[in-house]
C-alpha positions in Angstrom: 0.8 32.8 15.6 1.7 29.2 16.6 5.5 28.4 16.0 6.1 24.5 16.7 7.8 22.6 13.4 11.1 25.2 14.0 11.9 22.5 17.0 14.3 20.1 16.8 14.1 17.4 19.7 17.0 15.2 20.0 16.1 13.1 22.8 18.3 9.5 23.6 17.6 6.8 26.4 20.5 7.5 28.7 20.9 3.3 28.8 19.7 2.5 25.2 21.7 5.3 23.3 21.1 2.8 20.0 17.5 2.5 20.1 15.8 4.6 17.3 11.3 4.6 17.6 11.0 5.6 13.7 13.6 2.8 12.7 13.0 0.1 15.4 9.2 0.9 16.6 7.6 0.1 20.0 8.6 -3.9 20.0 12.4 -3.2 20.6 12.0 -1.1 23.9 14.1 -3.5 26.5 12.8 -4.8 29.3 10.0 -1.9 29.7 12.1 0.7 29.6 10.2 4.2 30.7 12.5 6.7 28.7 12.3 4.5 25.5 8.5 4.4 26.1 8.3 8.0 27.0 11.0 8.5 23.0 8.0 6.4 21.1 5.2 8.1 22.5 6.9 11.4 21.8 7.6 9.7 18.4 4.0 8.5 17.9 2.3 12.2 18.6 5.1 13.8 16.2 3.8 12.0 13.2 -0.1 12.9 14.9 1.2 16.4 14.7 2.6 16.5 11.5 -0.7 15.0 9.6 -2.7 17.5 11.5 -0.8 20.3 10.8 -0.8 19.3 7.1 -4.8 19.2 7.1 -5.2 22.3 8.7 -2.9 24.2 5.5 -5.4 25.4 3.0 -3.9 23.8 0.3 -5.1 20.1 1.7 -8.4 20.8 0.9 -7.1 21.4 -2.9 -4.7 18.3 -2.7 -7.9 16.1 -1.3 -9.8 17.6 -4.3 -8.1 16.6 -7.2 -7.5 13.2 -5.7 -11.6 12.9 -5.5 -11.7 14.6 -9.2 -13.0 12.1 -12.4 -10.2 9.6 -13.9 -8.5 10.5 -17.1 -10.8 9.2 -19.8 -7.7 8.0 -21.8 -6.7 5.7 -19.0 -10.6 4.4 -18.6 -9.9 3.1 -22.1 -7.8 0.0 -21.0 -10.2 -1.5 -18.6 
């Protein structure tokens, strides 16, 4: 058993408190900051994370097949 979404990581730049990676992304880190680097990286491989996590659940595979499945006739009708 592999426990890792139960973590919370509240990480801050000890001399950019106000910089946020989701909100203001890898162009706002100041003058090459390494611990604003080092929060957008961490940032970066969350997201990687999460969308591996949700394609190894079984139910992706179901999710990835209906979205493959044949249109609705009804709606083929307006074309």
């Amino acid at each position: 058993m592999l426990k890792i979404r139960a973590r919370k990581f509240d990480g801050r730049c000890s001399k950019h408190r106000r910089y946020n990676p989701s909100a203001d992304g890898p162009g706002a880190v100041k003058g090459g900051c390494k611990r604003c680097q080092l929060l957008f990286d961490i940032f970066q491989h969350s997201l990687k994370l999460n969308a591996l996590i949700r394609e190894f659940s079984p139910s992706y595979e179901e999710r990835k097949k209906a979205r493959l499945a044949q249109p609705d006739p009804r709606q083929m009708k307006l074309l």
